[in-house]
N, C-alpha and C positions, 0 to 999 in steps of 0.2 A: 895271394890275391885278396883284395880288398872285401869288406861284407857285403852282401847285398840284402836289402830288406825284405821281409817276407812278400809283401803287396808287390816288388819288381821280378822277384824272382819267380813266382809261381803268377807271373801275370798270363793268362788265357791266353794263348795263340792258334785256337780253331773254335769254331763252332762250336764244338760239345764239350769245351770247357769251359762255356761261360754260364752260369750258373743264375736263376731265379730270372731269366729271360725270356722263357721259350718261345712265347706271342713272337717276341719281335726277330730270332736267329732262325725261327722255318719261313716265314714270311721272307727272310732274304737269302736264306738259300732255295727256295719256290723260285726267287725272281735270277739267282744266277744258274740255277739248272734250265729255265725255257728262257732265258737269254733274255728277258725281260725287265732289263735295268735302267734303274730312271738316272734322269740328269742331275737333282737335287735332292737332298734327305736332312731332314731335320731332327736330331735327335735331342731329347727332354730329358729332362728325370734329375732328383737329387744328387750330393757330390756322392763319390764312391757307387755308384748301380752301374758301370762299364760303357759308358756311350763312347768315350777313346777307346776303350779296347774295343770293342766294336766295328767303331769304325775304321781301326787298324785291319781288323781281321777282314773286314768288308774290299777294303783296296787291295790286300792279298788275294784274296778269294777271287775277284774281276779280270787281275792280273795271272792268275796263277797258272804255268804250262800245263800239269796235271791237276786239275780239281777232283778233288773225292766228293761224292754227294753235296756240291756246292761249297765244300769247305775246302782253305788251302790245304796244300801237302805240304808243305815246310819243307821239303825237298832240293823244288828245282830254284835256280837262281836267281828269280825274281823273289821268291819267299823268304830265300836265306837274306837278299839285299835289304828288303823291306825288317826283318828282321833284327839286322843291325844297324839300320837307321839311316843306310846312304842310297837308300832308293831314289832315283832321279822321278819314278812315276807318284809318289808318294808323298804331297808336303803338307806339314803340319803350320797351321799362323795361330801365335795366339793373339787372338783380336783385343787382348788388355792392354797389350804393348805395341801392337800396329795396328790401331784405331783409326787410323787418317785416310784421306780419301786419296792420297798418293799409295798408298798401300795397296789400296784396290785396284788403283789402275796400272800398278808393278803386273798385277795379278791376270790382267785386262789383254794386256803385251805380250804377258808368257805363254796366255793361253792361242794365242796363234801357230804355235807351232806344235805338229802330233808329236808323240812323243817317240822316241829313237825304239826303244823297246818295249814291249807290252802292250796292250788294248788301251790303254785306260791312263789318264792321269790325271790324281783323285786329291783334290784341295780337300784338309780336314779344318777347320774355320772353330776353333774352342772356344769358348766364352764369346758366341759369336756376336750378344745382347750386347757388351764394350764398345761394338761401332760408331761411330759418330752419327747424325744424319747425314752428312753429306757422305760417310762410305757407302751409308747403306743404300742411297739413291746411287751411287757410282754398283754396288754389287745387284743391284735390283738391275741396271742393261745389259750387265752379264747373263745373269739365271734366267732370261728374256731368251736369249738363241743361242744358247752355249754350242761350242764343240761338238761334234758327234762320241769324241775322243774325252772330253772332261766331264770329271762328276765333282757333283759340290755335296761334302756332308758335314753340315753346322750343328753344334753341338753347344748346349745353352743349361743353366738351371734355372734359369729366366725368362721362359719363352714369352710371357705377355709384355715384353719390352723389346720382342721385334716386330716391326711394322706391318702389318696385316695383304701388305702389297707382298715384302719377300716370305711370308709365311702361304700366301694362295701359291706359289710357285715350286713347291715344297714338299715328298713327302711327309707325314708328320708321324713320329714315332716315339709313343712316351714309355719310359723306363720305367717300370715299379720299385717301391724299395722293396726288397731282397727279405724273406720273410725271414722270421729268428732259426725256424728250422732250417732254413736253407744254406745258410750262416754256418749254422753248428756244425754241419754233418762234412763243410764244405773244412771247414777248420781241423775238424778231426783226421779229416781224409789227409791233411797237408803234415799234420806233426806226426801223423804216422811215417810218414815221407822224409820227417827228420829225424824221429825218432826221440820226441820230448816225449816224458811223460805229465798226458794234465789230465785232470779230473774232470769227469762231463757234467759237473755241475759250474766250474771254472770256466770250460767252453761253452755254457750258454749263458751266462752274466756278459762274458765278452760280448758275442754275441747280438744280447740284448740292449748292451751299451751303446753297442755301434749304430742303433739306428736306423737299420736297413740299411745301411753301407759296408760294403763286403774289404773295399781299401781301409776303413775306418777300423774293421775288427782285424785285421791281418797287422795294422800300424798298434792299435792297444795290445796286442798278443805277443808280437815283438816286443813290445814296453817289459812286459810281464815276465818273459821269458828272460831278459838281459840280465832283468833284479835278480832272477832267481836261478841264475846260468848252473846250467849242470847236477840243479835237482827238482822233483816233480813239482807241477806247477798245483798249486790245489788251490781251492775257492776263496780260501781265508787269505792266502799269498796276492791273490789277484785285487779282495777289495782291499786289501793295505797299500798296493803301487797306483790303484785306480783313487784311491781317497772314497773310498765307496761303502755303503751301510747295506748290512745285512738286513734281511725283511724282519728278523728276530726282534731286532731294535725297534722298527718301526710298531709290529706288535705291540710291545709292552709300553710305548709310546701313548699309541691309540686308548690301551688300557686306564690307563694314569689317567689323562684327558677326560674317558668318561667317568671317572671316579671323582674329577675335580681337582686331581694330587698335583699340583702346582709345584711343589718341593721336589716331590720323583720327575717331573716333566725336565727341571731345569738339571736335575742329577744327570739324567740320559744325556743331555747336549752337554754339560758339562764332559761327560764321558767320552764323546765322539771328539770333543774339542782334545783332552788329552791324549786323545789314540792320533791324532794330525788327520781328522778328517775332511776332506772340501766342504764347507759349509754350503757351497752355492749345489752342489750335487744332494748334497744331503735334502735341501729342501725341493729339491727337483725331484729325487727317490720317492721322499714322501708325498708328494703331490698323484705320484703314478701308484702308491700301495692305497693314498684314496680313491682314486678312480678305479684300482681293482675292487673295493672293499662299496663304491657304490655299483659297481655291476652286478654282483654278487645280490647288491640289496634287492636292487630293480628287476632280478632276469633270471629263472631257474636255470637258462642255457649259458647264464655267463662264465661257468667253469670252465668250457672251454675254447673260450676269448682269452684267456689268463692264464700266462705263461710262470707259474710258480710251485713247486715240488708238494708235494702229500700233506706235508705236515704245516706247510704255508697255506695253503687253500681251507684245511681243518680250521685253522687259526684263524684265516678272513668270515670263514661261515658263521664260528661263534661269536664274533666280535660285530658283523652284519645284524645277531640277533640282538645286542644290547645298544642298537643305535639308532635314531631314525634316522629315513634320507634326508630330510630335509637337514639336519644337522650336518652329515656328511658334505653334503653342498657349501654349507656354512664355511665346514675347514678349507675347503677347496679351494673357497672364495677367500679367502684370511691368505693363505699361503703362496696363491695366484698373484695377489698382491702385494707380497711380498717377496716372490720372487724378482718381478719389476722394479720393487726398491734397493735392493740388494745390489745391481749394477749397477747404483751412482752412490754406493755407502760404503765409509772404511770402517765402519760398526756391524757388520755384520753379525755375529754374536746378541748385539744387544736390542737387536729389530727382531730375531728367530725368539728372543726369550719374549719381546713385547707380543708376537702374534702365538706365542703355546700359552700366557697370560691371554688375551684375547679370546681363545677357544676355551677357556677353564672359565674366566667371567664375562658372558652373554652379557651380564648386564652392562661390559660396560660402552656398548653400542646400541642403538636404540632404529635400527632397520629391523626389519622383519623376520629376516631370517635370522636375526639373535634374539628374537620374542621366540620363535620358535624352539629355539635351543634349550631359553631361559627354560620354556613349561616342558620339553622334554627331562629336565635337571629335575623338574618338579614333579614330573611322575616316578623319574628312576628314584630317590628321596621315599617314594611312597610307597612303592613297589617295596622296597626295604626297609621299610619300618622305620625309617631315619628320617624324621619328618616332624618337628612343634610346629604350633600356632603362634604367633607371637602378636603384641600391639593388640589384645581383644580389648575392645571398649566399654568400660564399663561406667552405669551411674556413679554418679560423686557419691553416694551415699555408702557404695559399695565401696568408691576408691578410700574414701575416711576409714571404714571397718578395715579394710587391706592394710591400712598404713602400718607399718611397725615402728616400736621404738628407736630412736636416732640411741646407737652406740655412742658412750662418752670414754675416750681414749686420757688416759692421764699423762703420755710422754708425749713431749713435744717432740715437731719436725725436725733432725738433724741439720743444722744448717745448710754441712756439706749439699745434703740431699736438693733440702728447698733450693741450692744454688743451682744444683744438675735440671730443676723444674723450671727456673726462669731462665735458662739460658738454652734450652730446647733447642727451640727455634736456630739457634746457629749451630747447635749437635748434629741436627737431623739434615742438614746442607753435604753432608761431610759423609752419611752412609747413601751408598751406594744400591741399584736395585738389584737382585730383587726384594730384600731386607728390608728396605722400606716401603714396602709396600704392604711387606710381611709385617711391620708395626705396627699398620694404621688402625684395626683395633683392640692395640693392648693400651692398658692407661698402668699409672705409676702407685708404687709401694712404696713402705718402708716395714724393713728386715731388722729389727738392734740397733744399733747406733751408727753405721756408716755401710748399709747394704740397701742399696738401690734394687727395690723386686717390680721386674715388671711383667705385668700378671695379663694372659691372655683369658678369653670368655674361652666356653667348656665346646670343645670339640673344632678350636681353631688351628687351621694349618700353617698359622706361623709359628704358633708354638716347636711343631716340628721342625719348621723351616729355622729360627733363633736360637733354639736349646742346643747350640752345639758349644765348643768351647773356641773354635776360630772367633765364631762373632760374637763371643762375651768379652773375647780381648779385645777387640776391632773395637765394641765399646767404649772399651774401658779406657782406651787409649786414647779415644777420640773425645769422652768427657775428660778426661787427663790435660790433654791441649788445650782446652776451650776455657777449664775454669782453673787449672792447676793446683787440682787436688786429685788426691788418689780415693775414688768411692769403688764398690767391691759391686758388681753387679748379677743378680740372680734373677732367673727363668722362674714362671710357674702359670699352672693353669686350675680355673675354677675345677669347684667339681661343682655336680649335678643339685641345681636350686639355688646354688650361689650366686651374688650379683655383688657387683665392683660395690657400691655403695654400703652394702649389711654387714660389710667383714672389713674392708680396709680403712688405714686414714686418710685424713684431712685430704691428702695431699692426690690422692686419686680425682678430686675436682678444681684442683689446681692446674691442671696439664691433661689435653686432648690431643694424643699422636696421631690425629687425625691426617694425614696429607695433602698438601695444595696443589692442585694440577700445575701451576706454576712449575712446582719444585720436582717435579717426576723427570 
């Protein structure tokens, strides 16, 4: 026998199987115990929160020889037909596909005659918002003086695009989404049923994934379960088939960011790009680990709004304390907006590295909420002691006494070198970001006679970001092409009281790495 998918096979078939309901399954079993059943019902609510099962269980239920407390018995032979789908009292349209106003009036015809067996015969109308106008004026003369015998139950995730004429006509019953616990415990109950083994931290990321959709988390757990057939399902298993990021990441993320570490920020994405993670989720996760991290900020009671384990909540608290809101917002608003660009870009990668650049330099937006960021950077800076003054202005009399003597260097500029300085400009076309951006302020040396040093100021994060040996060759290679010579290239940074002018030569005011917006 062929598989069946978890979401068809464990689909509710009474009342007290459906789950994160209950407003709306006593309300209709209330109305089929005192016999008080309306002509029309209109069901609402997100995909996956059960309005078809529902209102499958509802035309059993009206139908059904023996009702139990308003719910079918799956029994007798109306139940078992409706069941397997060739119930005569029972029809399902889905209005995506028969949208015309011949549709409606098939519907118009049929409904003159009662029906051979059962009470009731129950049009289920899906995606009912797909009708045309003119069905929906042809089903508006219908739901006007229906049958004693017909009931109409329209089922929509788009109720404000039906016409305000067939919605007065209407009970009207909105679906909630399905809360995370109710999700989990509802998942747990079913693989004990099959006998998987998963971990309850596995069953609530699902769960949490799904949205408030109960079909949603039944179709991902299936996913999950397929990759990992015939052994336990655990949490780390689920965000690898999901493409999904641990809150861990997201942590040390946040960390990086408020420290300014531009290098570590792009290592993490670098990270998750080599693990194959979905980028479009990835910034979708983070976007929700800020919104727990600004509730947290705003709201003593917001721990339990936030669905996240012990050691993730410790983690959001201390990181709440080194950030203000207003910056949080900042990110929110950086990442909101690029979630948006993200679905018309095949660069994705290189928009997530522009807006974790964006959150590290405040400056380089000039709205308010990056003013605010900027002087938050400049208290945390102060806070830790990591903080000069710089540009103090001083009388000429004073700048004359300051001045010190101009060093006089006795070797000339290597040629190679001075070649590597006048041809910059088409070097720097050629590196890639975020490297270049990482150059913009180191200026040039000379090392011996054929070692190009390029020297960052004291406490810069490109030096971290350049000093590797991938991008000394990347270099090396790229002034190799451009001038066709081979110069040897070295990393270095000041130390403390040094300035590019007191200590190197000539050729450090020959060449300003500075970068053109242009060229970014």
């Amino acid at each position: 026998m062929s598989y069946t998918a978890l979401y068809r096979k464990f689909r509710p078939s009474e009342f007290d199987q459906v789950k994160g309901q209950d407003h709306i399954v006593q309300t209709l079993k209330n109305q089929i115990n005192a016999n008080r059943i309306g002509h029309a019902y209109l069901f609402c609510g997100t995909r996956g929160t059960g309005k078809t099962t529902v209102a499958k269980i509802f035309a059993k239920a009206v139908n059904c020889e023996h009702p139990v407390d308003g719910s079918p018995c799956n029994e007798c032979d109306t139940c078992k037909a409706v069941n397997m789908g060739n119930s005569m009292n029972v029809i399902e349209i889905d209005a995506a596909s028969n949208n015309g106003v011949d549709n409606i009036r098939q519907i118009r015809e049929e409904i003159q005659y009662a029906p051979s067996s059962g009470k009731y015969t129950v049009y289920i109308i899906d995606e009912v918002h797909m009708l045309s106008i003119g069905a929906f004026n042809a089903l508006l003369k219908t739901l006007e003086e229906p049958p004693s015998y017909v009931i109409f139950i329209l089922a929509t995730t788009e109720p404000h695009k039906i016409p305000i004429t067939i919605l007065s006509r209407c009970q009207r019953y909105d679906f909630k989404r399905i809360s995370i616990d109710t999700i989990a415990a509802r998942l747990t109950e079913l693989m004990e049923k099959e006998g998987v083994e998963v971990e309850e931290k596995a069953i609530r990321y699902v769960a949490k994934a799904a949205d408030g959709s109960m079909r949603d988390a039944l179709s991902l757990l299936d996913q999950c379960i397929a990759f990992y057939l015939g052994k336990k399902l655990t949490y780390d298993n689920v965000l690898d088939v999901l493409g999904a990021v641990d809150n861990e990441i997201f942590s040390r993320l946040v960390r990086n960011i408020i420290d300014n570490n531009i290098v570590a920020c792009i290592d993490i994405l670098d990270e998750m790009v080599m693990q194959g993670r979905e980028l479009g989720q990835f910034v979708n996760d983070f976007i929700w680990y800020l919104r727990n991290l600004m509730l947290i900020k705003t709201s003593d009671g917001a721990m339990d709004a936030i669905d996240a384990s012990t050691e993730s909540l410790e983690a959001l608290k201390e990181e709440a304390e080194m950030i203000d809101i207003d910056v949080i917002m900042r990110y929110i608003k950086v990442f909101s907006e690029l979630e948006s660009q993200m679905k018309y870009s095949s660069q994705k990668r290189v928009l997530i590295e522009i807006a974790l650049i964006k959150l590290n330099r405040p400056a380089m937006e000039n709205d308010i909420s990056a003013l605010n960021n900027r002087i938050a950077v400049v208290e945390n800076k102060l806070e830790k002691g990591n903080f000069t003054v710089q540009n103090v202005s001083t009388t000429p009399v004073q700048q004359q006494a300051e001045k010190k003597p101009k060093k006089v260097y006795d070797k000339p500029i290597p040629e190679d070198i001075q070649e590597v300085v006048n041809n910059w400009g088409k070097i720097q076309r050629h590196i890639s970001n975020p490297y270049k951006i990482y150059l913009q302020d180191a200026r040039f040396s000379v090392k011996g006679a054929d070692t190009l040093l390029i020297v960052f100021n004291t406490g810069s994060i490109g030096y971290e970001g350049c000093n590797k040996p991938e991008v000394i060759e990347m270099l090396t290679g790229l002034i190799s092409d451009e001038i066709q010579k081979r110069v040897k290239v070295e990393m270095t940074m000041l130390e403390n009281n040094q300035n590019f002018g007191d200590y190197f030569q000539e050729v450090v005011k020959k060449i300003n790495m500075q970068i053109d917006e242009e060229d970014i």
